[in-house]
C-alpha positions as CSV (number, residue, x, y, z in Angstrom):
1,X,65.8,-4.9,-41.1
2,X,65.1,-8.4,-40.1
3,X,62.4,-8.4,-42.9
4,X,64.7,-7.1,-45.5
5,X,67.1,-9.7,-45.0
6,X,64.7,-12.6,-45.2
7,X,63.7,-10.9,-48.5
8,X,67.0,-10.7,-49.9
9,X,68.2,-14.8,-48.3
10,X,64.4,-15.8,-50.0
11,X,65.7,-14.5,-53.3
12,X,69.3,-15.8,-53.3
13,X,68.0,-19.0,-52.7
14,X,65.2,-18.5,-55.5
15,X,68.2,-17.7,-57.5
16,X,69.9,-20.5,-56.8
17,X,67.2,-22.9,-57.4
18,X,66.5,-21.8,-60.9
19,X,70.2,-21.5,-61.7
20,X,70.5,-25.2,-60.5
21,X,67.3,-26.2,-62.4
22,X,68.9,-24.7,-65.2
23,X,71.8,-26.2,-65.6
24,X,69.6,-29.5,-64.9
25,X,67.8,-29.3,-68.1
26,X,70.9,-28.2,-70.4
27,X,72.6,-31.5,-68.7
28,X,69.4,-33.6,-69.6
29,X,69.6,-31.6,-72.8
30,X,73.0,-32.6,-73.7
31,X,72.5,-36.1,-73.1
32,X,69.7,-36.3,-75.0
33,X,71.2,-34.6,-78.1
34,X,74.4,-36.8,-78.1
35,X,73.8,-40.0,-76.7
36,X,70.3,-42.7,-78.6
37,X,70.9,-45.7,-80.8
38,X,73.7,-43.6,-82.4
39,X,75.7,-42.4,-80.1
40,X,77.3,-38.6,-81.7
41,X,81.0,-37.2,-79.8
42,X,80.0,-34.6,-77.4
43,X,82.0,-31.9,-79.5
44,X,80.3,-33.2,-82.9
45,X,77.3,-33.1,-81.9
46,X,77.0,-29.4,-80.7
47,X,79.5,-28.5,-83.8
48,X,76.5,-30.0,-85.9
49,X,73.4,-28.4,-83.7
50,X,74.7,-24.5,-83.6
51,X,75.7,-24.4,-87.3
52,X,79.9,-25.1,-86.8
53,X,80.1,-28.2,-88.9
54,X,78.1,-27.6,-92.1
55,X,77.8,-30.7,-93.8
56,X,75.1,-31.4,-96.4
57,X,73.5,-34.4,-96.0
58,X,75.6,-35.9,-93.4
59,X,73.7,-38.7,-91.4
60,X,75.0,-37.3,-88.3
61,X,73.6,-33.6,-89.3
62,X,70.0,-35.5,-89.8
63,X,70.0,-37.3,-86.7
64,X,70.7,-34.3,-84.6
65,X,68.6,-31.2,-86.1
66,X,65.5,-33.5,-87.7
67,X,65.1,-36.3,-85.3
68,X,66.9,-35.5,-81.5
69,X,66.5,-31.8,-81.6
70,X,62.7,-31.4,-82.4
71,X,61.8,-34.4,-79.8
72,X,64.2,-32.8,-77.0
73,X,62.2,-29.6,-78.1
74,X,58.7,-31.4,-77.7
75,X,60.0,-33.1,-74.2
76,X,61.0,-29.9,-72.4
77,X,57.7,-27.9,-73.8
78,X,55.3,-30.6,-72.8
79,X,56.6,-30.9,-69.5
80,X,56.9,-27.5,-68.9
81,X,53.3,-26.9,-69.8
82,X,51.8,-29.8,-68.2
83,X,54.0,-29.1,-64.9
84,X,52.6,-25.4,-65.2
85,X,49.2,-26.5,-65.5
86,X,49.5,-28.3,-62.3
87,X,50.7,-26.0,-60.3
88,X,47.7,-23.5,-61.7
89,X,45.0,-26.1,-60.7
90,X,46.5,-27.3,-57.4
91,X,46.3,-23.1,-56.5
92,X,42.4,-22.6,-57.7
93,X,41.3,-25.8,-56.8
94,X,43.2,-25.7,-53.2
95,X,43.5,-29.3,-53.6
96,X,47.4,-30.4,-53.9
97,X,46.4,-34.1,-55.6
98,X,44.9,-31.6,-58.7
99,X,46.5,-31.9,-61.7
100,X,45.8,-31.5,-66.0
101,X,43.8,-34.4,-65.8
102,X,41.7,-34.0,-62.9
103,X,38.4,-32.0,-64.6
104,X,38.2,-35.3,-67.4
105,X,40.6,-33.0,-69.6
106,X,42.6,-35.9,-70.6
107,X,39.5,-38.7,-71.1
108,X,37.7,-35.6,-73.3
109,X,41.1,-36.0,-75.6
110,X,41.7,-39.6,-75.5
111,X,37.7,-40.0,-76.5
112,X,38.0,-37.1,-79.1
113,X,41.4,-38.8,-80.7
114,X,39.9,-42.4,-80.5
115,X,37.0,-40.7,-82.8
116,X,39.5,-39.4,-85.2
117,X,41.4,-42.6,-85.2
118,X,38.2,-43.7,-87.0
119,X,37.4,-40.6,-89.1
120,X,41.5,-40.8,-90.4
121,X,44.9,-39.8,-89.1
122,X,44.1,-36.2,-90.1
123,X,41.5,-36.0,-87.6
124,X,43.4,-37.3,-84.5
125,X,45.3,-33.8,-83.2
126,X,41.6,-31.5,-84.0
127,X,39.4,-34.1,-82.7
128,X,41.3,-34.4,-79.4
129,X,41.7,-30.4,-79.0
130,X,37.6,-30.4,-79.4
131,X,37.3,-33.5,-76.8
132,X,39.7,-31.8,-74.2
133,X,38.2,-28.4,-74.1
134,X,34.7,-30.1,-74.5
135,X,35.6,-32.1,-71.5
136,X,35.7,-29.2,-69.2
137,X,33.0,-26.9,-70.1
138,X,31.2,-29.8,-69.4
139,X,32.5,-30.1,-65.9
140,X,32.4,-26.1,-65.6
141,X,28.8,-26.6,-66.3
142,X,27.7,-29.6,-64.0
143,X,29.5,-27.6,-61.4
144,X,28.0,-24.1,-62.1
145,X,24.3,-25.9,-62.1
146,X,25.2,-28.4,-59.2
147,X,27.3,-25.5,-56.8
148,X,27.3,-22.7,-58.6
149,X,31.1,-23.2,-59.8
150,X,32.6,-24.1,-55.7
151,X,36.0,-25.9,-56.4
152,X,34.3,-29.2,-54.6
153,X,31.6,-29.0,-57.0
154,X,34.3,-28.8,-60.0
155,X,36.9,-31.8,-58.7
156,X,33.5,-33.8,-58.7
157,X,31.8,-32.8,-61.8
158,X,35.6,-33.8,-63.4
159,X,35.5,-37.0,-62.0
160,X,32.3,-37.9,-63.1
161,X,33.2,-36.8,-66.9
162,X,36.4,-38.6,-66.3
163,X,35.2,-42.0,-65.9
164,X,32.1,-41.1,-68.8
165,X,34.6,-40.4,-71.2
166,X,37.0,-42.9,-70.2
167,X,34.2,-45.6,-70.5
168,X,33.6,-44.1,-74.2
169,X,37.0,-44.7,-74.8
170,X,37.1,-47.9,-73.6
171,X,33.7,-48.9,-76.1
172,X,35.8,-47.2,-78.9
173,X,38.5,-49.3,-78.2
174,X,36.2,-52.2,-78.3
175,X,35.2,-51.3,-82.0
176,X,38.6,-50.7,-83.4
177,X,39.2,-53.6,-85.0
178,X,42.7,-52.9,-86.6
179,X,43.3,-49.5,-85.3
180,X,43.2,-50.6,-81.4
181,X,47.3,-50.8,-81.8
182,X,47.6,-47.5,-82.8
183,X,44.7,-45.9,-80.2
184,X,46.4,-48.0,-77.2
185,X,49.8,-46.9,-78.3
186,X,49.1,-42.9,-78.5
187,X,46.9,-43.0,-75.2
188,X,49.9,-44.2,-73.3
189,X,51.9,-41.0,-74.9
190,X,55.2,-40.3,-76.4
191,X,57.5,-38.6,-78.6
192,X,58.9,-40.7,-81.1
193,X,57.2,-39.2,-83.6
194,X,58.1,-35.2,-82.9
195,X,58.3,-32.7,-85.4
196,X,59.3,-29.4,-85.2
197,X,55.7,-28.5,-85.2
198,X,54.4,-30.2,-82.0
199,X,57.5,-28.6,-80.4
200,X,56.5,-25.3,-81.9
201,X,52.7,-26.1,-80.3
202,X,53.9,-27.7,-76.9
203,X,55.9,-24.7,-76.5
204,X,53.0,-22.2,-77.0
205,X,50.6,-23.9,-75.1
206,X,53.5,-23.4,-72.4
207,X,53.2,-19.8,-72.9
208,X,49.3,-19.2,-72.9
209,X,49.4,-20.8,-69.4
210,X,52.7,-19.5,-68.0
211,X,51.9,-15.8,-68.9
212,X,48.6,-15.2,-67.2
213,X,49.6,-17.2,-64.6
214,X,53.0,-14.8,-63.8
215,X,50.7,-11.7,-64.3
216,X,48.2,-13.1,-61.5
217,X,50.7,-15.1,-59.4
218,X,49.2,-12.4,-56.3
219,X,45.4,-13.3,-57.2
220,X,46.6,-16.8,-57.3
221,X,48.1,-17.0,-54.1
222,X,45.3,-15.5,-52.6
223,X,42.4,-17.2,-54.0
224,X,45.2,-21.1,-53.1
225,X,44.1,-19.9,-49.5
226,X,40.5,-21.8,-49.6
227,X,36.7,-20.7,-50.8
228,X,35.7,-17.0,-50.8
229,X,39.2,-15.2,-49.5
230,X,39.9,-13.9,-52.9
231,X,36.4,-12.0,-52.5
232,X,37.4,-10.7,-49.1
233,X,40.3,-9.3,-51.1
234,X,38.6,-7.6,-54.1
235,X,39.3,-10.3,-56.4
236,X,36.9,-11.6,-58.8
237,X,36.9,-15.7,-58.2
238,X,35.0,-16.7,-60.7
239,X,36.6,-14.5,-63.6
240,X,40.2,-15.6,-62.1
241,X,39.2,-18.9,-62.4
242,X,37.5,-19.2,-65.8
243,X,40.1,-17.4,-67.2
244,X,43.0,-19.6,-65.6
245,X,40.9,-23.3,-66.1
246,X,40.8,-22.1,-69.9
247,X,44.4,-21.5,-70.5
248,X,45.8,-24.2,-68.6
249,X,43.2,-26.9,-70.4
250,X,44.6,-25.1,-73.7
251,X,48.1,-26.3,-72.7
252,X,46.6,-29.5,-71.7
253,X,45.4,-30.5,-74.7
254,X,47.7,-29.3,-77.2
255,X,50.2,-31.3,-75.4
256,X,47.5,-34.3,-75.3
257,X,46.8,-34.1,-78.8
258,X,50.0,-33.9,-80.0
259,X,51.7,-36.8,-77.7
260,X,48.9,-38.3,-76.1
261,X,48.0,-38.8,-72.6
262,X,51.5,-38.4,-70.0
263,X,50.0,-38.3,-66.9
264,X,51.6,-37.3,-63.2
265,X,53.9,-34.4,-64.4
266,X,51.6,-31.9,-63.4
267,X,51.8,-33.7,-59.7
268,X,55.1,-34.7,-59.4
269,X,57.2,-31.6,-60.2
270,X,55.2,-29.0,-58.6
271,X,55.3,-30.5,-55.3
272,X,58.8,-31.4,-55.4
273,X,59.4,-27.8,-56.3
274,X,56.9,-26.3,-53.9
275,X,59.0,-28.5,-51.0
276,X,62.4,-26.5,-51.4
277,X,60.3,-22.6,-52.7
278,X,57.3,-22.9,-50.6
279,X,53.7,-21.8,-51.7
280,X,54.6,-18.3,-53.5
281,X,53.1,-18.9,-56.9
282,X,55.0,-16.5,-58.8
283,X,58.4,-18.4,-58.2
284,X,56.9,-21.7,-58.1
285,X,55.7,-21.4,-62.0
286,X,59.3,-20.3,-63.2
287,X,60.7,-23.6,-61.3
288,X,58.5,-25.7,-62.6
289,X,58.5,-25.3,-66.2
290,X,62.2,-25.7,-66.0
291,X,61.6,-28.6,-64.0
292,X,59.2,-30.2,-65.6
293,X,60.8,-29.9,-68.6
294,X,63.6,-31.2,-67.2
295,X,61.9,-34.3,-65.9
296,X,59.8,-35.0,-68.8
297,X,62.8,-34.8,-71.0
298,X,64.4,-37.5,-68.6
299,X,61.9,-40.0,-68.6
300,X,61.8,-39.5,-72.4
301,X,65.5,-40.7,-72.1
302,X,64.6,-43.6,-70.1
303,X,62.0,-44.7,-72.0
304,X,64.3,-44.8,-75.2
305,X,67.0,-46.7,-73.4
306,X,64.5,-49.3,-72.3
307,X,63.5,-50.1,-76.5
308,X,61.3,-47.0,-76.8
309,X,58.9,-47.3,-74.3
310,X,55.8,-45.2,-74.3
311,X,56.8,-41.9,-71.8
312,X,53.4,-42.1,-69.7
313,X,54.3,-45.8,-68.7
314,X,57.7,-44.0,-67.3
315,X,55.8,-41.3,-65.9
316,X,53.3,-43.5,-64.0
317,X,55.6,-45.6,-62.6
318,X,57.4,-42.6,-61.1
319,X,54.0,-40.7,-60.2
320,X,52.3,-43.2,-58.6
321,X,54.1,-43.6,-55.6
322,X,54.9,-39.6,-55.4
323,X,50.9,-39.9,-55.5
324,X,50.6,-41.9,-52.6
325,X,52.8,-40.6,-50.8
326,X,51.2,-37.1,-51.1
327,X,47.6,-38.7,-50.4
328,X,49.5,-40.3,-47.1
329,X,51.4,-36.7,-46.1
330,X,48.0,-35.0,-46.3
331,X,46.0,-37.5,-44.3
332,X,48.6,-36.8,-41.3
333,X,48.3,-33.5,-40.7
């Protein structure tokens, strides 16, 4: 009895939570279509985004559907993917400072767009897809030969193709003559630039990580629990991990090469979540796409209002102490 009602209290308050989260992001969403440089009448505006006010060519009609919608669009998807990818490599990693960029997958996009920067325009989204995933099956493989794949081994292995990469990026930089603006300016991420495209990728890169990650939530939560317990439960690590690493570095680096490098989403939102939901990954993924969405869509605002800031600069600033303070809560226990 006592069990069943903890079941049913843990699920009105799961309910709760996502209902609130929810009605977070279509606040943030609402804001974001109506409010910018133009400011649009609340009632207008959603007259002109669901069809109600049909009106040609009206300046109004472009602002909302062509410019506001698709980078609302490419906000929430981002952050959705990148705060799912975090929670997935904080759980097989058992490390809660993991996040999309700590196995070099961002450095192995930021070097792979640098390159395309000098091979044209056309080449900067392919080139950074190649550089992410090339970035971790290089750490998969320093880690397999070093530790035979351990977690340890992995976090290291990304660190040390992290600063290689970032080094290469920094010699790139170096060489770029005119193009260093635009390299510096993508590497510190944004959406100013969205197109109904990169939503439409953000959004699926969300979905090849969000997926997999529902349907092994269990396996998850098991193998979260430190080195070789998944074994002890039947579960194949080293398949589970492969398999999740791969999607979530997919999501990673769509996002990266569509919008550059936004760092500490995949840190900040799953442990705010995680704080109010616990460690249960199955509810703790739902949460934090909304939420990271939500957040990611936020600081998209902010960096607009402040004369269109790059969003990682927003995001760092509002990381870096959620990073410190989760390096300082860990050390204490």
């Amino acid at each position: 009895m006592e069990l069943t009602n903890h079941r049913r209290s843990r699920t009105r308050r799961l309910i709760f939570l996502l209902s609130a989260l929810t009605a977070l992001l279509l606040l943030v969403s609402f804001f974001r279509i109506t409010c910018g440089d133009w400011n649009i009448a609340p009632l207008r505006a959603l007259a002109l985004l669901f069809g109600l006010a049909d009106e040609g060519g009206s300046p109004e009609l472009l602002v909302v559907r062509s410019l506001r919608l698709p980078r609302l669009l490419s906000a929430v998807g981002a952050g959705g993917a990148l705060s799912v990818s975090g929670v997935v490599l904080q759980g097989l990693l058992s490390n809660p400072l993991a996040e999309p960029y700590t196995l070099g997958i961002a450095s192995g996009a930021a070097f792979g767009a640098a390159i395309g920067f000098f091979l044209g325009g056309a080449w900067v989204t392919p080139a950074s897809f190649i550089g992410a995933f090339g970035a971790l099956c290089l750490s998969w493989f320093l880690a397999s030969r070093a530790g035979g794949g351990a977690t340890a081994y992995l976090v290291l292995a990304g660190i040390i193709v992290n600063a290689f990469l970032s080094a290469g990026v920094t010699l790139l930089k170096a060489l770029a003559d005119d193009r260093l603006g635009a390299i510096v300016l993508w590497l510190m991420g944004g959406f100013a630039g969205a197109t109904k495209t990169g939503a439409v990728a953000v959004w699926i890169g969300g979905a090849v990580v969000l997926v997999p990650a529902l349907i092994l939530a269990q396996e998850l939560d098991a193998l979260s629990l430190g080195e070789e317990r998944g074994t002890l439960l039947g579960i194949e690590e080293r398949r589970l991990r492969l398999s999740l690493l791969a999607s979530a570095a997919f999501a990673t680096s769509l996002t990266v090469s569509r919008f550059g490098i936004i760092g500490f989403v995949g840190l900040v939102a799953p442990h705010l979540l995680r704080l109010l939901l616990g460690p249960r990954h199955r509810p703790l993924l739902l949460a934090s796409f909304i939420g990271g969405g939500s957040l990611l869509a936020a600081a998209d605002g902010v960096a607009q209002r402040l004369g269109e800031l790059p969003v990682g600069v927003v995001t760092a600033l509002l990381g870096g102490p959620v990073f410190c303070w989760i390096l300082l809560r860990g050390t204490r226990r």
